[in-house]
Each structure stands twice: as C-alpha cells, then as structure tokens.
N, CA, C and O atoms as CSV, one atom per row, in Angstrom:
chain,resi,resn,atom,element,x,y,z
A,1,UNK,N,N,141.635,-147.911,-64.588
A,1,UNK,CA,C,140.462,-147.882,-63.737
A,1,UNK,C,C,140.708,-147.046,-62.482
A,1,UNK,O,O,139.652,-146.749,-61.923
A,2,UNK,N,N,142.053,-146.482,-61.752
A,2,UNK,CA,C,142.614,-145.765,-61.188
A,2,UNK,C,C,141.607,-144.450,-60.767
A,2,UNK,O,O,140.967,-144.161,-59.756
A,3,UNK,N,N,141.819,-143.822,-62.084
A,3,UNK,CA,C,140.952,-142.502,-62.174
A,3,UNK,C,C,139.456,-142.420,-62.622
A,3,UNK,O,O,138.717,-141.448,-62.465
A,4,UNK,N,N,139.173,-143.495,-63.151
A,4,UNK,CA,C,137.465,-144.258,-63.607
A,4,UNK,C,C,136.893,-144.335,-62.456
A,4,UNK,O,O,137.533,-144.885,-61.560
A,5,UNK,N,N,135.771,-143.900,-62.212
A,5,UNK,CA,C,135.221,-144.923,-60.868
A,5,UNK,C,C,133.634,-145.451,-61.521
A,5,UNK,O,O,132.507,-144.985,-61.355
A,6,UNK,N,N,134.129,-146.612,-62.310
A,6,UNK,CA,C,132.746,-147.308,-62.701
A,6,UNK,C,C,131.686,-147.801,-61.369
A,6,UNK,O,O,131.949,-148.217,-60.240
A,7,UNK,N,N,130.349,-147.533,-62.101
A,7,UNK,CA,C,129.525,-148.064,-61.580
A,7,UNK,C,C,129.207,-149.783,-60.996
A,7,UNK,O,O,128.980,-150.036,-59.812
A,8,UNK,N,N,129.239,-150.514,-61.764
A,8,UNK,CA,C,129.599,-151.351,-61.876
A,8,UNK,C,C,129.751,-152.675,-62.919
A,8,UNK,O,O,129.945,-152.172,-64.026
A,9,UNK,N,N,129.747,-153.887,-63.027
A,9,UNK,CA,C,131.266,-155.176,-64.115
A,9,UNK,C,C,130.853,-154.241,-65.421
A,9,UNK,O,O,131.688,-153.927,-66.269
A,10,UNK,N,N,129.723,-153.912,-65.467
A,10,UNK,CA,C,129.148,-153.778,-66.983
A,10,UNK,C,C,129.848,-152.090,-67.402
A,10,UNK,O,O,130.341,-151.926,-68.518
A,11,UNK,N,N,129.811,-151.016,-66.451
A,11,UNK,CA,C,130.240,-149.657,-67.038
A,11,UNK,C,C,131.848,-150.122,-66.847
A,11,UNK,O,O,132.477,-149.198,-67.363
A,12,UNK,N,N,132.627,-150.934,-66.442
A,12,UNK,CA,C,133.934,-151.148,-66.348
A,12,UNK,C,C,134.099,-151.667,-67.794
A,12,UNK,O,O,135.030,-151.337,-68.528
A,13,UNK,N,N,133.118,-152.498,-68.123
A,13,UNK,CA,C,133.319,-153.529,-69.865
A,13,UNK,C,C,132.869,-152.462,-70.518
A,13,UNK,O,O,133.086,-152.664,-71.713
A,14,UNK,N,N,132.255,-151.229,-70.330
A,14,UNK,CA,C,131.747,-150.393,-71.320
A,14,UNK,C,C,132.707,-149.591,-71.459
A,14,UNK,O,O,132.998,-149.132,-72.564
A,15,UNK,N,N,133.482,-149.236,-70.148
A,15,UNK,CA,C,134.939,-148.333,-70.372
A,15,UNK,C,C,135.589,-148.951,-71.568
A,15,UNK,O,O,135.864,-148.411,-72.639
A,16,UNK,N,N,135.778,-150.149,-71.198
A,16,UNK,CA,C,137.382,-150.924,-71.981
A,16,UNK,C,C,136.629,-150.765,-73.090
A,16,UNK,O,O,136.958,-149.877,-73.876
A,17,UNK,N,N,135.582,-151.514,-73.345
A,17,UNK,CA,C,135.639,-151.327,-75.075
A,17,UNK,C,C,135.593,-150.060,-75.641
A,17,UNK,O,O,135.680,-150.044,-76.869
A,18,UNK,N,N,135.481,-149.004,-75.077
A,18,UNK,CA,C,135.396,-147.326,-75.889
A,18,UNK,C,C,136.828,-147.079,-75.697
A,18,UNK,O,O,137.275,-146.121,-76.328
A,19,UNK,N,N,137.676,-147.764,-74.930
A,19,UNK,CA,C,138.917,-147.380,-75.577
A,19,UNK,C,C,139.579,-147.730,-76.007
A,19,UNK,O,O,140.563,-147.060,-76.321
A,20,UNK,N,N,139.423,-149.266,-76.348
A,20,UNK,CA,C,140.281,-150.289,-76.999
A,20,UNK,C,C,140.949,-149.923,-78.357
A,20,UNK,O,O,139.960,-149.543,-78.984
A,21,UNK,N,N,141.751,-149.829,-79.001
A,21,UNK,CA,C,142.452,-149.204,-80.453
A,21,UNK,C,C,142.899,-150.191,-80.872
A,21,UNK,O,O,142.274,-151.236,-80.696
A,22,UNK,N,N,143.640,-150.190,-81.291
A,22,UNK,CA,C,145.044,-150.631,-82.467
A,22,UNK,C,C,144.257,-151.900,-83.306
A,22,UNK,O,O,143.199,-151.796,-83.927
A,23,UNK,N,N,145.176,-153.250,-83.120
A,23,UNK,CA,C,144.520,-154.217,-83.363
A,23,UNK,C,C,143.612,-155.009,-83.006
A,23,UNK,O,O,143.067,-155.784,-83.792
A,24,UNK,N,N,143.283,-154.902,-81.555
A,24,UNK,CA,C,141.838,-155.380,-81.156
A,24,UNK,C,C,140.889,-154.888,-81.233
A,24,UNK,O,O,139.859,-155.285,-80.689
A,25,UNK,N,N,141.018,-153.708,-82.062
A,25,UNK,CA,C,139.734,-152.875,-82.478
A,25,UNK,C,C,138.531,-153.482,-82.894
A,25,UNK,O,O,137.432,-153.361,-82.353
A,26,UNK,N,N,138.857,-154.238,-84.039
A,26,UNK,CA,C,137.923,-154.728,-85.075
A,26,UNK,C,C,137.055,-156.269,-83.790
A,26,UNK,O,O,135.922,-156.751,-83.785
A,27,UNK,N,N,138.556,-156.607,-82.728
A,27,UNK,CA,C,138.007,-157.499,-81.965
A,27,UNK,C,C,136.917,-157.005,-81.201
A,27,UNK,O,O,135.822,-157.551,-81.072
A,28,UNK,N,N,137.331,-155.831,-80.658
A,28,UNK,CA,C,136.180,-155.083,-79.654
A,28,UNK,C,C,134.661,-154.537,-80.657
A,28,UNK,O,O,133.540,-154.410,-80.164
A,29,UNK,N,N,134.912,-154.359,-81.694
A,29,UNK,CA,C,133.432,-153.648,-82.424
A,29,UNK,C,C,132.926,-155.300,-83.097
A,29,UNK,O,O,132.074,-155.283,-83.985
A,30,UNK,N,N,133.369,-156.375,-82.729
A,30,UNK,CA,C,132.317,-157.620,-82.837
A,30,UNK,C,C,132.140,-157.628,-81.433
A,30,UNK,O,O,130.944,-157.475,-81.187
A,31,UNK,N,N,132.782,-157.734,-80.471
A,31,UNK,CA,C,132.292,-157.994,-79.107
A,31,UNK,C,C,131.254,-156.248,-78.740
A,31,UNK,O,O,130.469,-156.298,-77.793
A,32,UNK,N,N,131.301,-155.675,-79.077
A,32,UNK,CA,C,130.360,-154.228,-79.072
A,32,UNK,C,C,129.020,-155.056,-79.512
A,32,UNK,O,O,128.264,-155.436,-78.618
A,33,UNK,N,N,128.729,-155.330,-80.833
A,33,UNK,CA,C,127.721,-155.633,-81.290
A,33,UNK,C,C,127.091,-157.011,-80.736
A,33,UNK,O,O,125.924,-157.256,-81.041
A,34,UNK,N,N,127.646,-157.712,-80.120
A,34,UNK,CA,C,127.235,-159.039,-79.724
A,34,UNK,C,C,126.487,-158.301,-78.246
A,34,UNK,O,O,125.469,-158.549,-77.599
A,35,UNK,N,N,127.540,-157.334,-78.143
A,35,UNK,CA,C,126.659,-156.816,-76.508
A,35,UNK,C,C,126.001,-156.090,-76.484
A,35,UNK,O,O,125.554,-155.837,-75.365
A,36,UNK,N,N,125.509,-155.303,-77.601
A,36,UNK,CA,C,124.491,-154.501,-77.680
A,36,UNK,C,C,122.854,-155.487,-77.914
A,36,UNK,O,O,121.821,-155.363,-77.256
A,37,UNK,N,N,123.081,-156.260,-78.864
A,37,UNK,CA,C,122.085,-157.853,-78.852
A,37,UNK,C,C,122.106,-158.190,-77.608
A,37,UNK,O,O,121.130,-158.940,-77.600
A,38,UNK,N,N,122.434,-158.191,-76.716
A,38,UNK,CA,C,122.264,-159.349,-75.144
A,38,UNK,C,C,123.590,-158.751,-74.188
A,38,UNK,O,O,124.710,-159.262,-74.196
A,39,UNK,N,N,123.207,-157.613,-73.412
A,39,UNK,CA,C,123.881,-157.221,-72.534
A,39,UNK,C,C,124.563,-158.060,-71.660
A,39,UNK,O,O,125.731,-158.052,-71.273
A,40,UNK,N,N,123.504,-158.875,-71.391
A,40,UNK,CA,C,123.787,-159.913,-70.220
A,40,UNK,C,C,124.916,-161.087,-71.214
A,40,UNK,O,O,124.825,-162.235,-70.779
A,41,UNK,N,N,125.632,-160.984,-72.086
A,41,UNK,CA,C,126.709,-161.882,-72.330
A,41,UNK,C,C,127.841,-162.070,-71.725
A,41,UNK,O,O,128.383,-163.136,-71.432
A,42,UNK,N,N,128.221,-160.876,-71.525
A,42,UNK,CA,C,129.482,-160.485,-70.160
A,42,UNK,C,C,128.570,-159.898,-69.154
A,42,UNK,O,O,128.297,-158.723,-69.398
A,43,UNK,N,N,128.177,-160.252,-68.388
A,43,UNK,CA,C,127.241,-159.279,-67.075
A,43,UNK,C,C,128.925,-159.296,-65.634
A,43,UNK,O,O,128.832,-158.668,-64.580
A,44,UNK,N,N,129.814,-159.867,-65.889
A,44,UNK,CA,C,130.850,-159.582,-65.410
A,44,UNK,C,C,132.367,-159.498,-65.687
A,44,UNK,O,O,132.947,-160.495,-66.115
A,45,UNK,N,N,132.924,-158.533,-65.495
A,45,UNK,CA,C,134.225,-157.720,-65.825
A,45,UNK,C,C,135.354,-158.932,-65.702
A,45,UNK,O,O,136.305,-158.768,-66.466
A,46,UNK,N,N,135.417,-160.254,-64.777
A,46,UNK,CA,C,136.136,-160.916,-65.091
A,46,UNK,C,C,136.015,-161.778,-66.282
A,46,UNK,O,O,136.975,-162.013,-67.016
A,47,UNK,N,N,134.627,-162.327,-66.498
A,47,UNK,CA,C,134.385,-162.952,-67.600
A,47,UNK,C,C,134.818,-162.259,-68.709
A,47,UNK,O,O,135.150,-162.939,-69.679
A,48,UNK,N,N,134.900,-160.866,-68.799
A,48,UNK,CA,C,135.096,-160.181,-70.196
A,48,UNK,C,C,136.690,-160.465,-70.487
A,48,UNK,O,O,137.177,-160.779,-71.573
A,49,UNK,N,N,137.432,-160.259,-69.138
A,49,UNK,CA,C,138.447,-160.211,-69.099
A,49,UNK,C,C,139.449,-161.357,-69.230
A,49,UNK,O,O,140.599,-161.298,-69.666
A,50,UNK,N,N,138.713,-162.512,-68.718
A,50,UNK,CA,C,139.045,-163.545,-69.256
A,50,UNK,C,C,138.960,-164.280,-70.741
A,50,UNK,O,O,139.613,-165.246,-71.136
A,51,UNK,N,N,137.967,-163.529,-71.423
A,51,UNK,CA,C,137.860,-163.749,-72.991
A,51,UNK,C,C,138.616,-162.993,-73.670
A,51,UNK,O,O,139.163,-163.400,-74.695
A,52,UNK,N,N,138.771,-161.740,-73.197
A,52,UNK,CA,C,139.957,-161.079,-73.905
A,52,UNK,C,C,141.276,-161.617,-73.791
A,52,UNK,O,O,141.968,-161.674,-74.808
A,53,UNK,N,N,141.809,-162.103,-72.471
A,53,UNK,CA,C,142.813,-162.789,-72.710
A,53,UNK,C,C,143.608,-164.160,-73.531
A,53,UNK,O,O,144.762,-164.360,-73.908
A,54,UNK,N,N,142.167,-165.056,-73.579
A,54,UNK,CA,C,141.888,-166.163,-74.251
A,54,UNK,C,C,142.144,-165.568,-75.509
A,54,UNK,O,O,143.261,-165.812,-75.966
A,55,UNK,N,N,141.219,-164.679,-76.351
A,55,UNK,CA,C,141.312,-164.110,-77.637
A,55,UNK,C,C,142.799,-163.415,-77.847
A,55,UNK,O,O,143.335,-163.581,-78.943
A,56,UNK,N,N,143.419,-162.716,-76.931
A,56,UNK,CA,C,144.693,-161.842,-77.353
A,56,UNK,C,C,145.896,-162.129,-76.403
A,56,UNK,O,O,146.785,-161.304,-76.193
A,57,UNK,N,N,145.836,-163.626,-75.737
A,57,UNK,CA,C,146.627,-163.796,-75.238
A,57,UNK,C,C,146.972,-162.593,-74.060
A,57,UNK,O,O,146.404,-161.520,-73.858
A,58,UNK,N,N,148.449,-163.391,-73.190
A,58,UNK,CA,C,148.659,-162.740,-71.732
A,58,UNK,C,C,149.612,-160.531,-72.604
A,58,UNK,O,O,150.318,-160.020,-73.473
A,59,UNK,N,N,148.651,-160.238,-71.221
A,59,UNK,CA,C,149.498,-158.892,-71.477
A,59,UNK,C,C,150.466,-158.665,-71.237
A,59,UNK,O,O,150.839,-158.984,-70.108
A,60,UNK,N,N,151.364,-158.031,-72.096
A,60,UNK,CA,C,152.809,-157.192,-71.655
A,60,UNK,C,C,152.989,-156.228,-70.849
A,60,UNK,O,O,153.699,-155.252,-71.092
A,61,UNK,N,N,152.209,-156.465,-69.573
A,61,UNK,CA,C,152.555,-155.578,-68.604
A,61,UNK,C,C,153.368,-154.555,-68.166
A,61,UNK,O,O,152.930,-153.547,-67.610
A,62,UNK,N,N,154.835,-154.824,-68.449
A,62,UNK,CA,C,155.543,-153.975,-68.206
A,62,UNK,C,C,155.890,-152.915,-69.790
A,62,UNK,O,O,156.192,-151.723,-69.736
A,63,UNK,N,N,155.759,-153.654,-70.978
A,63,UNK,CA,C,155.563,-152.915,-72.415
A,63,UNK,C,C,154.277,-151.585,-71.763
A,63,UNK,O,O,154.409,-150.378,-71.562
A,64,UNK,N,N,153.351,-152.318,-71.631
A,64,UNK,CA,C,152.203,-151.091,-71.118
A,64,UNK,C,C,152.541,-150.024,-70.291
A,64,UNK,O,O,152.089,-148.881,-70.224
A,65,UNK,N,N,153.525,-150.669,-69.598
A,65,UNK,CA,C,153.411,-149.375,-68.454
A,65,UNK,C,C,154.395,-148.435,-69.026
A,65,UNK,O,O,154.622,-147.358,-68.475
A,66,UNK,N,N,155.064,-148.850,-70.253
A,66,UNK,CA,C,156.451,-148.059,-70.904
A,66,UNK,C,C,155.711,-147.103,-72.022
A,66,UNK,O,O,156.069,-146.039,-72.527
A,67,UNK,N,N,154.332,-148.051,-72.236
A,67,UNK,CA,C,153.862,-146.839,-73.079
A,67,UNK,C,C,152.905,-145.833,-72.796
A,67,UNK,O,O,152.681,-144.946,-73.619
C-alpha cells in the first residue's frame, strides 16, 4: 500500500483482491463474487482483513518480506 494511494477501505479491498495469487486465489474469486452481489459486505479494509486472517490464518511476515 506504500506505493498505492487508495481512495478509500473499499479501493484498498479492491487492490488486495486483484492481486491475491497462489492458494488464496480460489479464496479471493468467492470473496470477489460475494462482493460484486453486495459491495457493502466489507465496506471496511479492517473487516476484510480480519476475515482473511481468520480464513488463512496469521502472516509470515518476515517469509514475505524475503520474498
């Protein structure tokens, strides 16, 4: 989000899911379609962020920053 400068919670949740890959892919294109039905499901970036963590568990922070 460094070099992003979202508008705001909702173009920040619209970032993450267009770049999400690997194995949470398939997680992010059900959470895509649930939010295209009812925007207002995440209307904020912590809430999203807190379900992603719930769903994929805590991040490897320092793994991330190695890759």
């Amino acid at each position: 989000m460094a070099y992003y400068k979202p508008k705001d919670d909702q173009d920040k949740i619209f970032f993450l899911l267009y770049n999400i890959e690997g194995k949470a892919e398939k997680w992010c294109n059900n959470i895509w379609k649930d939010w295209e039905k009812d925007p207002t499901k995440y209307p904020m970036y912590n809430a999203f962020i807190t379900q992603f963590k719930k769903d994929w568990g805590l991040i490897d922070e320092p793994g991330v920053a190695m890759h």
